[in-house]
VOPAGU-2260 file (C-alpha; in pm, 1 decimal, decimal comma):
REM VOPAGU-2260
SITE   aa  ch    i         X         Y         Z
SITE  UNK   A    0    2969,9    1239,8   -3909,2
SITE  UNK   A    1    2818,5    1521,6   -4167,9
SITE  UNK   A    2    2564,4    1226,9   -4290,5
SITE  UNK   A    3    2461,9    1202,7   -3906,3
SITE  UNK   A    4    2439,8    1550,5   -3841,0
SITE  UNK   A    5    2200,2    1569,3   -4149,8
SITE  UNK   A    6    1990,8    1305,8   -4052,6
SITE  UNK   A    7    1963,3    1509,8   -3706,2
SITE  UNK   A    8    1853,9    1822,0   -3869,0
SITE  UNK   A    9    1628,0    1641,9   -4118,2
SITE  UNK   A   10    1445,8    1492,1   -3813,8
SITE  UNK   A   11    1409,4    1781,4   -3631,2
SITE  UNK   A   12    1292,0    1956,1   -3888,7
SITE  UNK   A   13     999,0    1719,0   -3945,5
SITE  UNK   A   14     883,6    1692,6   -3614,4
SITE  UNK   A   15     849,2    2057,2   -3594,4
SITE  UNK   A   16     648,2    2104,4   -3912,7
SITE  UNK   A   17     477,0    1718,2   -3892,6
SITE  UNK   A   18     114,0    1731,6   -3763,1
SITE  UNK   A   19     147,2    1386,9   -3771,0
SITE  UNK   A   20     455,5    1270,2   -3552,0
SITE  UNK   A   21     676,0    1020,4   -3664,6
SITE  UNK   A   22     696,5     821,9   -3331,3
SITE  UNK   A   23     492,0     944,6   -2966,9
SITE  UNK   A   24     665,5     820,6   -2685,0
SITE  UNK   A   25     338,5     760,5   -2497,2
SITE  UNK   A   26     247,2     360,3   -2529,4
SITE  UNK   A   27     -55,8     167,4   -2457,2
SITE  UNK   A   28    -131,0    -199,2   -2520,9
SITE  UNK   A   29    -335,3    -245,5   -2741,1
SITE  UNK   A   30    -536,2    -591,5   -2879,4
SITE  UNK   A   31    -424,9    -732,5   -2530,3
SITE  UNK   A   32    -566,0    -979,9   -2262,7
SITE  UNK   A   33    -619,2    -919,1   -1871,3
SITE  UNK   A   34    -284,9   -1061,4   -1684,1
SITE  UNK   A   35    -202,0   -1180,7   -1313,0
SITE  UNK   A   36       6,9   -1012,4   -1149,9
SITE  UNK   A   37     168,8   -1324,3   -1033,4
SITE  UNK   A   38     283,2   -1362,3   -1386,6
SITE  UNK   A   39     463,9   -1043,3   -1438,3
SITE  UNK   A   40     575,2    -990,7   -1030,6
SITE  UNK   A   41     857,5    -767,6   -1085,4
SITE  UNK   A   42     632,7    -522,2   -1306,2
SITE  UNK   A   43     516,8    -162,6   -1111,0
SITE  UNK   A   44     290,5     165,3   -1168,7
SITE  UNK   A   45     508,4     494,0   -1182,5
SITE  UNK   A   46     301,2     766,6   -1072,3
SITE  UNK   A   47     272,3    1102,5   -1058,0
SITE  UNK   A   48      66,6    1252,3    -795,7
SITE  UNK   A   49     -77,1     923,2    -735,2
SITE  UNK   A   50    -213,7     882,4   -1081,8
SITE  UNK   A   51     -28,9     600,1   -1292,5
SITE  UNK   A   52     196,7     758,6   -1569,6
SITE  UNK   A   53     382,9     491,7   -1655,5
SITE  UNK   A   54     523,7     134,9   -1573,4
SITE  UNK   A   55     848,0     -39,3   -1436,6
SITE  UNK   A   56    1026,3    -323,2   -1384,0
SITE  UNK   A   57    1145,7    -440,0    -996,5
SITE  UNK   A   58    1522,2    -490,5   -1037,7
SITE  UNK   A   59    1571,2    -546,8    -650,1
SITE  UNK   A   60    1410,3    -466,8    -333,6
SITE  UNK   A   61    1475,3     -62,7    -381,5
SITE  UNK   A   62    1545,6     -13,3    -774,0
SITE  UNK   A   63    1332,0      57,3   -1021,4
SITE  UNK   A   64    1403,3       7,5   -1454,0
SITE  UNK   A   65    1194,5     234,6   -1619,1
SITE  UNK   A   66    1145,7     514,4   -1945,2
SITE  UNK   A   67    1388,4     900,8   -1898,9
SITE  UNK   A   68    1051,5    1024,5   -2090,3
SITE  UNK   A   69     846,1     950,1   -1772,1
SITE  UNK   A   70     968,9    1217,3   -1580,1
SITE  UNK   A   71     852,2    1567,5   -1622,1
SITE  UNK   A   72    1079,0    1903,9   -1558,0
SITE  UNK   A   73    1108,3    1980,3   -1339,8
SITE  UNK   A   74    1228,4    1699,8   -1174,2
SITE  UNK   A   75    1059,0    1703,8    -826,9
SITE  UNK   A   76    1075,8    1270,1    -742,9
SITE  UNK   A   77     895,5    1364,1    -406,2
SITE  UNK   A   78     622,7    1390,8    -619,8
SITE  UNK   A   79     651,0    1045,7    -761,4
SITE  UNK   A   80     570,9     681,9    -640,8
SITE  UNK   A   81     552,0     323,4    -730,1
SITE  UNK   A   82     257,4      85,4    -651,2
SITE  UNK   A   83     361,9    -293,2    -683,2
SITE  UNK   A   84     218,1    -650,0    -574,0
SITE  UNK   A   85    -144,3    -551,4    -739,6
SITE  UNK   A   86    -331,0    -628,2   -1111,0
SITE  UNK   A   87    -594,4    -331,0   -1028,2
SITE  UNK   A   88    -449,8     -17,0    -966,3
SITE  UNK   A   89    -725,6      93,9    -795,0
SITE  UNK   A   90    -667,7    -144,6    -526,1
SITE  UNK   A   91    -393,3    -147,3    -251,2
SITE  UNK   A   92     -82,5    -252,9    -325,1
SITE  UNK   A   93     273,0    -156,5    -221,5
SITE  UNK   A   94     309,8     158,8    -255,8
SITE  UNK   A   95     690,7     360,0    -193,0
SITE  UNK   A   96     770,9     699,2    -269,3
SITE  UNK   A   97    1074,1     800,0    -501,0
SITE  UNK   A   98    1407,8     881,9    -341,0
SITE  UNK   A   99    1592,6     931,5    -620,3
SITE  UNK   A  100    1600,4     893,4   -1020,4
SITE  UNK   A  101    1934,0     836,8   -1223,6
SITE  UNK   A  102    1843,0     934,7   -1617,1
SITE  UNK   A  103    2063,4     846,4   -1892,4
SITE  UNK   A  104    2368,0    1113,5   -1923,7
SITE  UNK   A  105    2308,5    1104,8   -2256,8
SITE  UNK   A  106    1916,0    1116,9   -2335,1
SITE  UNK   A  107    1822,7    1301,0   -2559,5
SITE  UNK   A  108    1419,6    1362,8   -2571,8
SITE  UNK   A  109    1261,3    1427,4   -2894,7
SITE  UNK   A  110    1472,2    1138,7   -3069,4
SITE  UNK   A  111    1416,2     828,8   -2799,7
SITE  UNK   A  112    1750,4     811,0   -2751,7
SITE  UNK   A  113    1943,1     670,8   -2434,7
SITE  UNK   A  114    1556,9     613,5   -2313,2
SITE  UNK   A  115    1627,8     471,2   -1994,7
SITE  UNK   A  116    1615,4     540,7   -1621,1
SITE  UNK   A  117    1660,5     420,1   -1310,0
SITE  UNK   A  118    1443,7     457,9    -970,3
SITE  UNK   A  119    1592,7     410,9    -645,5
SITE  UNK   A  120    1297,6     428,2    -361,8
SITE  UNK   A  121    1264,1     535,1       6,2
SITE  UNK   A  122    1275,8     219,5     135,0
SITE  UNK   A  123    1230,1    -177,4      29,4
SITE  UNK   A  124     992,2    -344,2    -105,9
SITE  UNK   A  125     922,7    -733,9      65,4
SITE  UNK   A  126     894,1    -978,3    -164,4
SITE  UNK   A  127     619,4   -1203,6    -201,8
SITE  UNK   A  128     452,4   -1441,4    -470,3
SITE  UNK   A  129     324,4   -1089,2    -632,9
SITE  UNK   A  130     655,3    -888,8    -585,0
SITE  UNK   A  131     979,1    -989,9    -742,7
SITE  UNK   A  132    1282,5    -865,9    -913,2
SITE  UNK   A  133    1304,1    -926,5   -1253,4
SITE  UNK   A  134    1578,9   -1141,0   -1481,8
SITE  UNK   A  135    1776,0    -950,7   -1729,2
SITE  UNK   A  136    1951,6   -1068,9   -2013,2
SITE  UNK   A  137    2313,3   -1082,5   -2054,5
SITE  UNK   A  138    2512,7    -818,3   -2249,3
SITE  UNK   A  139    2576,2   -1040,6   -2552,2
SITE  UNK   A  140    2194,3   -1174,6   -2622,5
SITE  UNK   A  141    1992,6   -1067,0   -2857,7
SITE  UNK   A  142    1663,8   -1160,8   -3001,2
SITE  UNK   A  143    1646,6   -1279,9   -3355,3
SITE  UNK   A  144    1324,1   -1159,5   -3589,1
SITE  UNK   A  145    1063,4   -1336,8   -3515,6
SITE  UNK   A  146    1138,5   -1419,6   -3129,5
SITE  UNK   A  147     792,2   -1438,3   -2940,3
SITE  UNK   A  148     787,8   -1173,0   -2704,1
SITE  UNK   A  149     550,9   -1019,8   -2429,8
SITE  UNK   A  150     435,1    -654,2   -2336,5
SITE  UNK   A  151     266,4    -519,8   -2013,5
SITE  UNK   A  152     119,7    -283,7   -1865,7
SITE  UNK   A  153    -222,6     -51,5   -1773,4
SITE  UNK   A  154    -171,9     171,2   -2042,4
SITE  UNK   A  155    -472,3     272,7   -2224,7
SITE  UNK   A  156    -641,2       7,9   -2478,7
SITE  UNK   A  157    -809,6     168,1   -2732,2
SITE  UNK   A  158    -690,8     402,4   -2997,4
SITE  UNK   A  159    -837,6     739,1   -2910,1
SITE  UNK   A  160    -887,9     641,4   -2556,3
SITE  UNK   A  161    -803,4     916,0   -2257,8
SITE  UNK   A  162    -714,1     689,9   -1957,9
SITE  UNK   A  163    -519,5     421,2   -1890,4
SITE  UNK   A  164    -674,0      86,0   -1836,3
SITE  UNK   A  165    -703,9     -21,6   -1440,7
SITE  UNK   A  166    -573,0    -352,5   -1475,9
SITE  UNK   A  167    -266,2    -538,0   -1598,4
SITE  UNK   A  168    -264,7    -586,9   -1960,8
SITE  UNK   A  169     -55,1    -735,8   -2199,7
SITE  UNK   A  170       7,3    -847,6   -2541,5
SITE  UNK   A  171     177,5   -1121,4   -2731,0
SITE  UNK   A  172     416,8    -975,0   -2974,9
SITE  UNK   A  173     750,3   -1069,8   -3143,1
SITE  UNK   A  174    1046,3    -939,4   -3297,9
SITE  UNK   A  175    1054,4    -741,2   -3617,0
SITE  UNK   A  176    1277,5    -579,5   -3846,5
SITE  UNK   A  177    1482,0    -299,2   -3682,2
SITE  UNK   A  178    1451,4     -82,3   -3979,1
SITE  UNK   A  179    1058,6     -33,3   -3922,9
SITE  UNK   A  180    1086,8     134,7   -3594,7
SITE  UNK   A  181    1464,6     288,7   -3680,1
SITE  UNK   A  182    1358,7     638,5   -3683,7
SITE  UNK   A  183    1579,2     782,3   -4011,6
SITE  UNK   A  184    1840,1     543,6   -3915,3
SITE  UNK   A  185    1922,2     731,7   -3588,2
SITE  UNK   A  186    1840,8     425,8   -3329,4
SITE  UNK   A  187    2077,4     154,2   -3276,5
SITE  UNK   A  188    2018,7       4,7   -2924,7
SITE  UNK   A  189    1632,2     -22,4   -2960,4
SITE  UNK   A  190    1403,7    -372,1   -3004,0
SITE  UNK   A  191    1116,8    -322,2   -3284,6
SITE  UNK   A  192     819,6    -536,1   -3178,5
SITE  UNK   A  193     490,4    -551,4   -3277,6
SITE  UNK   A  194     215,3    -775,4   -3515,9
SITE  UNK   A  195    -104,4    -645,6   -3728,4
SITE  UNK   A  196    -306,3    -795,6   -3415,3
SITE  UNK   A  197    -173,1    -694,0   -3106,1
SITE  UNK   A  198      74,7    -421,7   -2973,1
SITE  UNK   A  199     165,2     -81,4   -2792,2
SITE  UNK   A  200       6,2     235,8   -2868,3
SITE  UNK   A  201      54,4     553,2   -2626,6
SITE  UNK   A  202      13,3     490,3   -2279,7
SITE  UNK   A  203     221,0     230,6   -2086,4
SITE  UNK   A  204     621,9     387,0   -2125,5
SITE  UNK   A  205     851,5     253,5   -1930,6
SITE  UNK   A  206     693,7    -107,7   -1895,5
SITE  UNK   A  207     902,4    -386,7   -1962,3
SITE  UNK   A  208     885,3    -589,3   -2288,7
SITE  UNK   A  209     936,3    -953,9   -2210,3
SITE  UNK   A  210    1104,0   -1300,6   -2377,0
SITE  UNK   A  211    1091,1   -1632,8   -2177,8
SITE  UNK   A  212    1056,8   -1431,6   -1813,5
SITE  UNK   A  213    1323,5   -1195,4   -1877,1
SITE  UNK   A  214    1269,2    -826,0   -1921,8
SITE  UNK   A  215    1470,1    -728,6   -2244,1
SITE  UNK   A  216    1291,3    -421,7   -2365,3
SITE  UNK   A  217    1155,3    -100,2   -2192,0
SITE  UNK   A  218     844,2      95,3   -2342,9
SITE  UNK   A  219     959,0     364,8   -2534,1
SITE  UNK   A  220     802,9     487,1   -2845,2
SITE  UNK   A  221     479,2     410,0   -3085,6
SITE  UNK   A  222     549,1     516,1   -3429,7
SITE  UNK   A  223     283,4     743,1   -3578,8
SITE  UNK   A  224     -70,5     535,5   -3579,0
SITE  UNK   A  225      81,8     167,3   -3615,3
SITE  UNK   A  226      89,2    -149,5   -3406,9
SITE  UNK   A  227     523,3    -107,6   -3358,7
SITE  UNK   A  228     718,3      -6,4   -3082,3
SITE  UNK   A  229    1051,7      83,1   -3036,8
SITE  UNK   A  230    1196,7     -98,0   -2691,4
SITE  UNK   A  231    1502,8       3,7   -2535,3
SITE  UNK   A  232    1681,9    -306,7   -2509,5
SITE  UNK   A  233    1841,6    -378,8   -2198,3
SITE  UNK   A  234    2083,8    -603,8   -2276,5
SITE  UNK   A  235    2269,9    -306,3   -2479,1
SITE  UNK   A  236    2270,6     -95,7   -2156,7
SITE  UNK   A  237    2357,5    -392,7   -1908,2
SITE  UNK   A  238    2701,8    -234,0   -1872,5
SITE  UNK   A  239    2512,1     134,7   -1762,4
SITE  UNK   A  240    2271,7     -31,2   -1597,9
SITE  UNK   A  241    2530,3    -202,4   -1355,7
SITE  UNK   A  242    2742,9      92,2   -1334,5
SITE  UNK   A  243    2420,5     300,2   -1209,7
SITE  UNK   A  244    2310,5      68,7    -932,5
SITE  UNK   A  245    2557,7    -209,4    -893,7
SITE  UNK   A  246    2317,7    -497,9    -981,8
């Protein structure tokens, strides 16, 4: 317990006196290629004042799997919406306000833990060939080193880019080593992915990180100016993400 409450204070202490950030929990894909929709159906825009701010994943006709960072304080979710069924986000889609928004009892912020939440909207989507619910994995699986995996979203592309791309993007990835995005040892339930080619960097959060057509990772963190992310993997919160909305 003291060695954990050292690494705490250690941490904190560098990201107040860092310029340079060890992680940003603002993602972006990065090295990517243009994707269909009808590809990635259960994937949504989160936005604020009708301006994307980050990405989801369609876990029924009314629920939402998304990033706790994506939500400012205060919490006002009238202010929020999700736009689904479209590549271009500057065309119409579905678009529901937010009802509600369950965040992880125990998030904490400024170390990307318990970085998960879940959206329940105003009313329900209808599904189509461009709208459906994604797969999760089961509690148990996990992803070896390696594994081919898949991000998306429309977060921005380029490195000091300002806004966010207008249409879907995403990026083939895999699985790395969990001590490269393991910020001082502190992360446990998290999926490192990246390659020197393509990966996330600032922009997309909450997006879902995919393997075979099943959403096992949500957008999280970038550290510092590299090609990794750190993925909250679902399958380690299957058992809070049931308990939140049944599924």
């Amino acid at each position: 317990m003291e060695n954990v409450t050292w690494s705490i204070a250690l941490l904190i202490c560098t990201l107040l006196v860092n310029n340079n950030p060890l992680a940003d929990n603002h993602l972006r894909i990065f090295g990517g290629y243009e994707a269909k929709i009808e590809d990635h159906p259960w994937i949504v825009s989160l936005q604020y004042n009708s301006s994307h701010t980050c990405g989801g994943s369609l876990l029924n006709d009314d629920t939402v799997l998304t990033a706790a960072h994506c939500f400012r304080r205060p919490h006002q979710w009238s202010l929020y919406s999700i736009l689904a069924g479209t590549h271009d986000i500057t065309q119409p889609g579905t678009k529901i306000q937010v009802k509600d928004v369950k965040i992880h009892e125990w998030y904490i912020s400024f170390l990307f833990i318990n970085d998960i939440a879940i959206i329940k909207l105003a009313q329900k989507v209808e599904f189509s060939n461009k709208i459906q619910p994604a797969r999760l994995p089961n509690q148990d699986d996990q992803l070896p080193e390696g594994a081919p995996i898949l991000a998306a979203g429309w977060g921005l592309t380029e490195v000091n880019g300002t806004a966010a791309s207008d249409v879907l993007k995403a990026a083939k990835i895999e699985v790395l080593p969990h001590t490269t995005c393991n910020i001082l040892k502190l992360l446990r339930k998290v999926i490192c992915a990246g390659n020197r080619t393509n990966g996330v960097y600032m922009g997309d959060s909450g997006g879902p990180l995919e393997h075979d057509g099943v959403v096992v990772g949500v957008a999280s963190y970038v550290i510092g100016e590299s090609m990794y992310g750190g993925f909250t993997s679902v399958a380690d919160y299957r058992t809070w993400i049931s308990r939140t909305t049944g599924i």
